[in-house]
C-alpha positions as CSV (number, residue, x, y, z in Angstrom):
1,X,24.5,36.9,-75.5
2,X,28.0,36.1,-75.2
3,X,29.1,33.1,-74.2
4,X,30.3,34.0,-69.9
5,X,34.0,33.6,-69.7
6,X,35.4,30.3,-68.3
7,X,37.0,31.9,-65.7
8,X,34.3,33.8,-64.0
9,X,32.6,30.4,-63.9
10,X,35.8,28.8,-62.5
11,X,36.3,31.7,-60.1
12,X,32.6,30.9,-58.8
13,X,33.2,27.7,-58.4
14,X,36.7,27.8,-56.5
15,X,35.2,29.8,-54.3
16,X,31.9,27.9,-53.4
17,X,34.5,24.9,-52.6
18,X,36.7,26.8,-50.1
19,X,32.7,27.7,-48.6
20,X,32.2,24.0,-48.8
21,X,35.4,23.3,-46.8
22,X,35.0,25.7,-44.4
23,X,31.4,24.5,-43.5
24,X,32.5,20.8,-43.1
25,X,35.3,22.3,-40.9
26,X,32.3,23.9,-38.9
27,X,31.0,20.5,-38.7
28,X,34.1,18.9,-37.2
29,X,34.1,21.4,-34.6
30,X,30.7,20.6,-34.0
31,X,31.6,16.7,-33.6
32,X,33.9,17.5,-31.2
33,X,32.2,18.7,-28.8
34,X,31.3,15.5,-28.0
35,X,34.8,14.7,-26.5
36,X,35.8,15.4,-22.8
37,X,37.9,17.9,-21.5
38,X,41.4,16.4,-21.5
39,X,42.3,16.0,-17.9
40,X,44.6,18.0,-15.9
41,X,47.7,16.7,-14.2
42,X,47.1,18.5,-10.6
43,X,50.7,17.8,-8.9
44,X,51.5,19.9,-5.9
45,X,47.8,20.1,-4.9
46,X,49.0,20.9,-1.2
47,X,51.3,23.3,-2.2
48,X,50.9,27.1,-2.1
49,X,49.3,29.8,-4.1
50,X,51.4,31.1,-6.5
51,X,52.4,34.9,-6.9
52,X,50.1,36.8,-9.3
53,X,50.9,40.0,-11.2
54,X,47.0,41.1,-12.8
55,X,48.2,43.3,-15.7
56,X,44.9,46.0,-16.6
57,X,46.2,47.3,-20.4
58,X,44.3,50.5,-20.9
59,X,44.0,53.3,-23.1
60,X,41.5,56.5,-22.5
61,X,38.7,54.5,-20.6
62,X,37.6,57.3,-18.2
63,X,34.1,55.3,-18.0
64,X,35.1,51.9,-16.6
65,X,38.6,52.1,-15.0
66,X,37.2,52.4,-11.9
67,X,34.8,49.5,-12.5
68,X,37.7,47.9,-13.4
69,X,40.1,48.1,-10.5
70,X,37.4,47.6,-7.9
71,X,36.6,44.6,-9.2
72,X,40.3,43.4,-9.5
73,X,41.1,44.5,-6.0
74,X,38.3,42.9,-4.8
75,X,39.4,39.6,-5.7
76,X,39.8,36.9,-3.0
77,X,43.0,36.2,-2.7
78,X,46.2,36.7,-0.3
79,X,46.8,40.1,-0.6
80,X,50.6,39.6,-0.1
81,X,50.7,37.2,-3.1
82,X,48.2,39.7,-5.6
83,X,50.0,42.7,-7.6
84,X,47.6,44.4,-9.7
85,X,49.4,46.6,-12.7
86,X,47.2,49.6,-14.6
87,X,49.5,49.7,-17.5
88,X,48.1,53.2,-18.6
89,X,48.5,54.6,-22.0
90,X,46.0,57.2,-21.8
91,X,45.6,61.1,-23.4
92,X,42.7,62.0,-20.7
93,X,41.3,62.0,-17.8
94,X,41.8,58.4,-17.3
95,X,45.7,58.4,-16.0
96,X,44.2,60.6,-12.7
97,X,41.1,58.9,-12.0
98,X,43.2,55.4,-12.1
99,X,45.9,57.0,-9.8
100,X,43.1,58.3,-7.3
101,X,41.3,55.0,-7.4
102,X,45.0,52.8,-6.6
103,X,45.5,55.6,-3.9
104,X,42.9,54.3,-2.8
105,X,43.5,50.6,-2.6
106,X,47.0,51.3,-1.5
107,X,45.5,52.5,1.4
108,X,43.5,49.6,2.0
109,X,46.6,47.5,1.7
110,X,46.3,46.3,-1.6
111,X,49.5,46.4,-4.2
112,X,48.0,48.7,-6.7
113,X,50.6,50.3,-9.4
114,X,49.9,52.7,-12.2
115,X,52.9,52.0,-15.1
116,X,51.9,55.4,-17.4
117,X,53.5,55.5,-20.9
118,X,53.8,59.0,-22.6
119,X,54.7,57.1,-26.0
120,X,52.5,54.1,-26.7
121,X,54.9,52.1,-28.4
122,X,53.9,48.8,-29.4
123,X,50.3,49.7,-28.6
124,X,48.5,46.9,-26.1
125,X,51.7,44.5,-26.9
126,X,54.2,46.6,-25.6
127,X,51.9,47.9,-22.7
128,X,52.0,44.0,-21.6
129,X,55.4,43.6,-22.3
130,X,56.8,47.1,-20.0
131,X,54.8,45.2,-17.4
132,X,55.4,42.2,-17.5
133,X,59.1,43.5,-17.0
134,X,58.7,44.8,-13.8
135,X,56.0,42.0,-13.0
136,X,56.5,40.3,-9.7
137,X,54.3,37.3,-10.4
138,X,54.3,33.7,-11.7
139,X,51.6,33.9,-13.3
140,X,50.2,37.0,-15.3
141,X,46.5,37.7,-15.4
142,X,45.3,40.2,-18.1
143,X,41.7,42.3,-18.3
144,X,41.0,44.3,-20.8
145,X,39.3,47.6,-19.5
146,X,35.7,46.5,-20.3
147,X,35.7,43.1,-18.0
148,X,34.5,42.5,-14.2
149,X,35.9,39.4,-13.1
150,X,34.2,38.4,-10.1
151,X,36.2,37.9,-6.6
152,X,36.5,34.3,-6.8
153,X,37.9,34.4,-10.4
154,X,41.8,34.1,-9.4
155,X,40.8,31.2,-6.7
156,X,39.0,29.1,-10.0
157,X,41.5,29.8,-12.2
158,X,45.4,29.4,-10.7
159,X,44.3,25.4,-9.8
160,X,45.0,24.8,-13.3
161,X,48.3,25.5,-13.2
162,X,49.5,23.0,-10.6
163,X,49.9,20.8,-14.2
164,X,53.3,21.9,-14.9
165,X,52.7,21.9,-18.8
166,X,49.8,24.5,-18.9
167,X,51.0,27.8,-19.8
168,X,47.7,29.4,-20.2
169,X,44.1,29.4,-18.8
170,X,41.5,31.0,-20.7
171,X,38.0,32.1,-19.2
172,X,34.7,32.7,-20.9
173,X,33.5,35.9,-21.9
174,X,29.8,36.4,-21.2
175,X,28.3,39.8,-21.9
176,X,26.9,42.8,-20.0
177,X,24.7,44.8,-22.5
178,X,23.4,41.7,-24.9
179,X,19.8,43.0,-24.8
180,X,20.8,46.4,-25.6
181,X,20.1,46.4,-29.4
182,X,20.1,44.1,-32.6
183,X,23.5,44.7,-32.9
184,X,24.8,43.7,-29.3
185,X,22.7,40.4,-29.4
186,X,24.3,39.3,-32.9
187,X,28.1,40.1,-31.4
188,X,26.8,37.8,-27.9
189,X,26.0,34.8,-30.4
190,X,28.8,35.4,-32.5
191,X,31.6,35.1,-29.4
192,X,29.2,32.1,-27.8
193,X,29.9,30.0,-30.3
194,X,33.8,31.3,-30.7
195,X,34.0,30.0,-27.5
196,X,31.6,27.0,-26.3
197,X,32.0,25.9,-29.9
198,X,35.5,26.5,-31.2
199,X,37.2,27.1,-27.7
200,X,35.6,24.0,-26.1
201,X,35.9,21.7,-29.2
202,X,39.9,22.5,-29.8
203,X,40.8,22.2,-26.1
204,X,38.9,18.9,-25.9
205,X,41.1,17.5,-28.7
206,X,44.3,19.0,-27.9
207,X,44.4,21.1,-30.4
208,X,45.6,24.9,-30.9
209,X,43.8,27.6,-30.1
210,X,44.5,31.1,-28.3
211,X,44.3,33.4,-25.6
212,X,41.8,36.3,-26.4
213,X,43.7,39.3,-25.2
214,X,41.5,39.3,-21.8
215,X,40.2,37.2,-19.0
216,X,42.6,34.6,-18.8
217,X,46.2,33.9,-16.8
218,X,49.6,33.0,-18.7
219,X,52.3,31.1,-16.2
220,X,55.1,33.8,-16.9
221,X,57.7,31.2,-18.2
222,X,55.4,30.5,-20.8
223,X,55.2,34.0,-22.1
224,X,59.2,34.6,-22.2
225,X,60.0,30.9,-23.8
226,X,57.5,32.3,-26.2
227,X,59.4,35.1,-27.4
228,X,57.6,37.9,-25.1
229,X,54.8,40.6,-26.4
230,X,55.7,41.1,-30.1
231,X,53.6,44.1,-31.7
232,X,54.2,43.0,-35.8
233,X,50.2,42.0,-35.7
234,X,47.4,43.4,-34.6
235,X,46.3,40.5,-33.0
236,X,49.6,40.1,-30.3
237,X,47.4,37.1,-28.0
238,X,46.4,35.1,-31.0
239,X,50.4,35.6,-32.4
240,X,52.0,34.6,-28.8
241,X,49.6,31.9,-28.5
242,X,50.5,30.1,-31.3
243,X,54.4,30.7,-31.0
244,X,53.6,29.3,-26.8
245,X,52.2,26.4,-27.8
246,X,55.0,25.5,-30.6
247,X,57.3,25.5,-27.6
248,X,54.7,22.7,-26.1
249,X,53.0,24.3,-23.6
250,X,49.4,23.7,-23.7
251,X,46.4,26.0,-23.3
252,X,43.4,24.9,-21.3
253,X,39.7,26.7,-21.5
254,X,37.9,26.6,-18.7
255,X,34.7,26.8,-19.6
256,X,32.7,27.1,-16.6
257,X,34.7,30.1,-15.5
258,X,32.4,33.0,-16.8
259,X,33.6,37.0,-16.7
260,X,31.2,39.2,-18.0
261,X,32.3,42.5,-20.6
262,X,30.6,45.2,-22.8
263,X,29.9,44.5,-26.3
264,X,30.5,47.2,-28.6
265,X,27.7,49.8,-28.7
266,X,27.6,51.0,-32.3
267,X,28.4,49.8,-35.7
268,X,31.4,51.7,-36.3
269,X,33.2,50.6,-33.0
270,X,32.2,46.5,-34.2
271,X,33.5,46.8,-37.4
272,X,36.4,48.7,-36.2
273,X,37.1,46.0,-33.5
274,X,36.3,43.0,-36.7
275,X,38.6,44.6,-39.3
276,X,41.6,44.7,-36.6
277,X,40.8,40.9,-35.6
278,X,40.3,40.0,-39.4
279,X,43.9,41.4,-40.2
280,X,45.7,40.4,-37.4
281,X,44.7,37.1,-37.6
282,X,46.0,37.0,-41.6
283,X,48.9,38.8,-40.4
284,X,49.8,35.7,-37.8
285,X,49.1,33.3,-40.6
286,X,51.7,35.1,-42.7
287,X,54.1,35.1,-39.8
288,X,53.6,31.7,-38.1
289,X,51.8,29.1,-40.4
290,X,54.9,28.2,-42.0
291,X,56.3,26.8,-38.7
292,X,53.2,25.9,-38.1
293,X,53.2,23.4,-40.9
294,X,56.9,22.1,-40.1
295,X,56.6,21.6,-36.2
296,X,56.3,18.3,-35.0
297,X,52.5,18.4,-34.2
298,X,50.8,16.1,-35.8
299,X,48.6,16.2,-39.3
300,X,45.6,16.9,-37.8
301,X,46.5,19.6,-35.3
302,X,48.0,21.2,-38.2
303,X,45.0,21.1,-40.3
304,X,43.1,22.2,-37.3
305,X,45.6,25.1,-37.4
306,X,45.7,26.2,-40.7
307,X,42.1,26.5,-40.7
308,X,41.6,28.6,-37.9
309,X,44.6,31.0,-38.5
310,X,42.8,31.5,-42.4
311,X,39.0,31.3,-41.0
312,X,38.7,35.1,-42.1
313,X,39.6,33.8,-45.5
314,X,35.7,32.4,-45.8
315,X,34.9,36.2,-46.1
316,X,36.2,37.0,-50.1
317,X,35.1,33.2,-50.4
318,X,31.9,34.5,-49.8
319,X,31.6,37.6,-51.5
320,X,32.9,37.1,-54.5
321,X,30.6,34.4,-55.5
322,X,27.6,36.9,-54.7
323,X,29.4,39.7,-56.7
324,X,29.4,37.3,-59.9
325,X,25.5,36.2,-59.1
326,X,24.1,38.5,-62.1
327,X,26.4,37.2,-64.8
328,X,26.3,33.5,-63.5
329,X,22.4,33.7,-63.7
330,X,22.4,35.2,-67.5
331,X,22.1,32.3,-70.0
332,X,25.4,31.4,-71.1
333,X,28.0,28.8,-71.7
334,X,29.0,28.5,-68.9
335,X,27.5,29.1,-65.2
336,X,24.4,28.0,-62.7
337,X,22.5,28.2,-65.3
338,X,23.4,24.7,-67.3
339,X,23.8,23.4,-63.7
340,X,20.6,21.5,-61.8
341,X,18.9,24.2,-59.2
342,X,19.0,21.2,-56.9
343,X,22.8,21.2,-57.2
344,X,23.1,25.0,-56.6
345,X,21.2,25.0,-53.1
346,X,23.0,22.0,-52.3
347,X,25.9,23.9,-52.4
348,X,24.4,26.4,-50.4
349,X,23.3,24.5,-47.6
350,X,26.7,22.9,-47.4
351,X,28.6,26.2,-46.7
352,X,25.7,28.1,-45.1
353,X,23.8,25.4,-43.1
354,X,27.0,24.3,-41.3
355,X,27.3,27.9,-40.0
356,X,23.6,27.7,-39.0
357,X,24.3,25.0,-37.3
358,X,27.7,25.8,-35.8
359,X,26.2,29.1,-34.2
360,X,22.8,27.6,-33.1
361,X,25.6,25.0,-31.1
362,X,26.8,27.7,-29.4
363,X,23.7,29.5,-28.3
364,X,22.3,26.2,-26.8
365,X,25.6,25.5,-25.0
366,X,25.8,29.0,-23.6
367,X,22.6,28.2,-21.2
368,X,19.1,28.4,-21.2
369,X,18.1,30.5,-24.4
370,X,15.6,33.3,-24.6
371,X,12.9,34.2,-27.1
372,X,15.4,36.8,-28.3
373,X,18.5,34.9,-28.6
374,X,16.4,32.6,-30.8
375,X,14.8,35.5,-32.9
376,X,18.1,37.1,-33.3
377,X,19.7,34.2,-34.7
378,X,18.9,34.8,-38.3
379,X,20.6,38.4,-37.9
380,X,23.9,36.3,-37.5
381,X,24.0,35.7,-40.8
382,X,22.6,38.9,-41.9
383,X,25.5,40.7,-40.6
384,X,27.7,38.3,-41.0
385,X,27.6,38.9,-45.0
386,X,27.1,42.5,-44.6
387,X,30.5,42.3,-42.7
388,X,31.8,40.5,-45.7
389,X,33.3,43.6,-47.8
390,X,35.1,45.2,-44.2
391,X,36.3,41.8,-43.6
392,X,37.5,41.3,-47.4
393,X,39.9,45.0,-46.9
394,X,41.2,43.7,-43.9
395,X,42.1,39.9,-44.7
396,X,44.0,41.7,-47.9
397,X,45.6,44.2,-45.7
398,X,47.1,41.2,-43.4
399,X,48.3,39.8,-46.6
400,X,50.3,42.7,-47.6
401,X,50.9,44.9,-44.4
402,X,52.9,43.9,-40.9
403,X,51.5,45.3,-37.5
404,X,49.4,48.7,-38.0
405,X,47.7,51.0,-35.8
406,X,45.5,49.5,-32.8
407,X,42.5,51.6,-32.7
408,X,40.7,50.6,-29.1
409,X,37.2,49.9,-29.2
410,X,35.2,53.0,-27.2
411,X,33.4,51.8,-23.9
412,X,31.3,53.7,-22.0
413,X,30.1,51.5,-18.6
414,X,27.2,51.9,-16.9
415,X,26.1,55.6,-17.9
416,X,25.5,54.8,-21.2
417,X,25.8,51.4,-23.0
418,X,22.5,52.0,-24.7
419,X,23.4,55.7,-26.4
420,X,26.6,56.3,-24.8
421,X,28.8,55.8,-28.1
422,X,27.0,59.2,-28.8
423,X,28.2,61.5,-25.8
424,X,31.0,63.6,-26.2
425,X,34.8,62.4,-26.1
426,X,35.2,58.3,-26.9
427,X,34.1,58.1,-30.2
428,X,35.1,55.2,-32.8
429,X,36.6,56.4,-36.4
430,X,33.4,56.8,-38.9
431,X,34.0,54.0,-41.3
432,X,34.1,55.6,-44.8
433,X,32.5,52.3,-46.6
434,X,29.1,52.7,-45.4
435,X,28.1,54.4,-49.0
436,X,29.7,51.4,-50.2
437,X,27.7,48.9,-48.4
438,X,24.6,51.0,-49.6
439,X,25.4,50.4,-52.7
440,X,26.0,46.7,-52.7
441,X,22.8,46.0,-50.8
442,X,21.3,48.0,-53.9
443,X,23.2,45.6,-56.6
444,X,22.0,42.8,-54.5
445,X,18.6,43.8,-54.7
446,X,18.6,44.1,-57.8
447,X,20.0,40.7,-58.5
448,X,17.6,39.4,-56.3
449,X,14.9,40.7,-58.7
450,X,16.7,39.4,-62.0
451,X,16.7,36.1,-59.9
452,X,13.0,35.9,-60.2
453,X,12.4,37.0,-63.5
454,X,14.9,34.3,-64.7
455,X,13.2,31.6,-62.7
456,X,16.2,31.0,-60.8
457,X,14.6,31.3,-57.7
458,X,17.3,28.7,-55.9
459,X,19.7,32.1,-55.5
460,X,16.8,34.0,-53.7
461,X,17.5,33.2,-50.4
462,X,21.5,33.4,-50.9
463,X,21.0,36.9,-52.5
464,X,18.2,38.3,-49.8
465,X,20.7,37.7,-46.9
466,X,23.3,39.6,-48.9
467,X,20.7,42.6,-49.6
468,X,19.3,42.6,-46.1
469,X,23.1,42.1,-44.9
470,X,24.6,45.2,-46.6
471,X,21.2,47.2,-45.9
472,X,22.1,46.6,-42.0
473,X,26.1,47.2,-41.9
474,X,26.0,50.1,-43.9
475,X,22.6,51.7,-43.1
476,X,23.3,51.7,-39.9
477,X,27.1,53.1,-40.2
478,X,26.3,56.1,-42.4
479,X,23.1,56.5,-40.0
480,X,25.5,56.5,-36.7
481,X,28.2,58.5,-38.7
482,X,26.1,61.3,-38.9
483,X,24.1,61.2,-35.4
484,X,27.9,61.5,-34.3
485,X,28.2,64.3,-36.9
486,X,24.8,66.0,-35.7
487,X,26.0,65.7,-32.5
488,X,29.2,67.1,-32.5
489,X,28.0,70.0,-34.7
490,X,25.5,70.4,-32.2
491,X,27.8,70.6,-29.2
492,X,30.7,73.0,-30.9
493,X,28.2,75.5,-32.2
494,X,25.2,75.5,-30.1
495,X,25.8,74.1,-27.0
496,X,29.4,75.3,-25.8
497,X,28.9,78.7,-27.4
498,X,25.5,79.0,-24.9
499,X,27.5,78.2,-21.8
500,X,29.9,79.9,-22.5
501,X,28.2,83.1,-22.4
């Protein structure tokens, strides 16, 4: 056999370092944790409650917007200083039943506004940014149609604001459907340790790090210093977080400040909501690293920066190496195979066993852990590389694309978080690359099975999470793509034509 090009063998290894450096990035995170909060200047802590505008973005969410501005209205807080804005983008039903359920409210003497937008320009972005024109508040609170903050959440949250240099407070999302599937249980630990891991560790060392899009407050001033809303990414909180903070305000989590949300139901909706993350996050690194890197900031809060604003970059990283598995393992010049097995799982337990360890962080910080937390744990990094070729589209779209549409991630409520992503009407796109996932958890199968007959048994486990990954994502897409299908079929042929008659 030939000898294996040079590059393939560089490319392998170029990659397996940026793993490398990610993982001992995961670690640092993980030794920050140790630090306190940074304290709070509380000035003014006689004076009175400031004005807030709440600010509910939503788009076609029939099944929880009046979940949504119960909960918001309930709130315990001064009625005269609480405006509550349903910045409504909806097609459907959605724009009536919020204008029957603020009716309602109104009534009760609560400031309840629906702001409807025939054209949704600027998508979410420019939803927040019509409001916050014709916001009457200080400080803007934002929920995202799927959240129920509790009543106290306002009363918990506006105290850190009497430090005149916060400019946003961000709360912890904890989740109301986690034990609904597989799925839902994987996306709980993956945003545990996003925020008692990455959230807590950068606040505690002052470093960046951003508003989600939901369940947190801005101080107004903040947001216009900033530059306002801006819609040229798909990820407008992480984009006018960073550009905030560059004018020196500085973000505090408060991680003891818990509002629940619904996970995404099915597999198309996840990967749907992790492309648009993926490239809007590469789209901001694009658009703001530069100034990033040439603020006065500090080395290491740059560092910090750069890698979280390219954290979606580990995804190519790691599925390039698996895709060039089969030739590295064939004798050859070059490759794994003239290098020590010991050295090749070494270099797997540094990028891989960080992430273990970084996500097994944030499922002990996020309380007292179930049996099924624990068992689902190993499905983290499962789907995690079977995410790894949606991710990989996405992080090159950010690279080569501004903005984009903002597809919103179906929710369904209470009437059906278990098989509700099945009824009729709220439906998310069918991803087209489930055959293509198929297919790689076939190749990886197969070089799984080469693996063993070449006695390079050291790329077994690295190759079985790939295969069982890609079995997973795209199984269960292509399975969900044509329940959907069934369904509809079912509804447009059968059903309506029967009741009809």
């Amino acid at each position: 056999m030939p000898p294996l090009p040079l590059v393939v063998f560089v490319t392998y290894l170029v990659c397996q370092a940026g793993l490398i450096l990610a993982g001992l990035h995961r670690l640092r995170l993980l030794l920050a944790l140790r630090n306190p909060q940074l304290p709070l200047e509380l000035h003014e802590t006689g004076s009175p409650l400031p004005r807030v505008t709440v600010q509910l973005p939503v788009h076609n969410e029939r099944h929880v917007i009046a979940r949504l501005i119960r909960a918001v209205a309930a709130m315990d807080y001064p009625r005269e200083l609480l405006e509550i804005q349903v910045l409504d983008d909806s097609t459907d039903s959605t724009r009536d039943i919020a204008e029957e359920c603020a009716a309602l409210m109104r009534g009760r003497g609560i400031d309840v506004r629906v702001l409807h937008r025939d054209a949704r320009a600027g998508y979410k972005a420019g939803a927040l940014g019509a409001g916050l024109a014709q916001a009457k508040g200080d400080l803007i609170a934002v929920f995202d149609a799927d959240f129920v903050p509790a009543s106290d959440f306002l009363l918990r949250a506006v105290p850190a604001f009497r430090d005149p240099r916060v400019g946003m407070a961000q709360a912890r999302w904890t989740h109301l459907n986690e034990r609904d599937s597989l799925l839902t249980r994987v996306q709980a630990l993956f945003l545990d340790a996003h925020f008692q891991v990455e959230h807590r560790a950068r606040s505690a060392s002052g470093d960046l790090f951003n508003f989600n899009g939901t369940a947190g407050v801005w101080r107004r001033r903040a947001i216009e210093e900033a530059g306002g809303w801006q819609h040229d990414t798909l990820t407008e909180d992480l984009d006018l977080s960073y550009r905030a903070q560059l004018r020196g305000w500085r973000f505090v989590y408060l991680e003891a400040l818990h509002v629940p949300a619904e996970l995404p139901a099915d597999m198309n909706a996840f990967k749907g909501q992790q492309y648009r993350w993926a490239k809007g996050s590469i789209q901001t690194a694009r658009k703001l690293l530069p100034s990033v890197l040439a603020g006065n900031i500090g080395f290491g809060r740059k560092l910090e920066a750069a890698f979280h604003l390219l954290a979606n970059v580990t995804y190519p990283l790691a599925l390039i190496p698996a895709l060039l598995m089969l030739p590295l393992m064939w004798p050859s010049g070059h490759g794994p195979a003239s290098v020590p097995w010991a050295a090749f799982l070494g270099m797997f337990l540094l990028s891989t066993g960080a992430f273990v360890s970084f996500f097994v962080a944030g499922l002990l910080r996020s309380g007292p852990a179930s049996v099924g937390r624990w068992l689902a744990l190993p499905a983290v990094l499962m789907v995690g590389m079977g995410m790894s070729l949606q991710n990989t589209r996405a992080v090159i779209a950010g690279l080569f694309s501004r903005g984009g549409e903002f597809h919103r991630t179906p929710k369904f409520g209470g009437e059906g978080r278990r098989a509700g992503w099945k009824s009729g009407g709220y439906r998310a796109r069918a991803d087209l690359w489930g055959a293509a996932e198929l297919l790689l958890a076939c190749y990886f199968a197969f070089c799984a099975t080469q693996a063993v007959a070449l006695e390079r048994l050291e790329a077994v486990p690295f190759l079985a999470l790939f295969t069982l990954g890609f079995a997973y994502v795209g199984g269960l897409t292509v399975a969900q793509a044509i329940q959907l299908r069934f369904h509809k079929s079912f509804n447009d042929n059968i059903l309506m034509p029967f009741l009809a008659t």
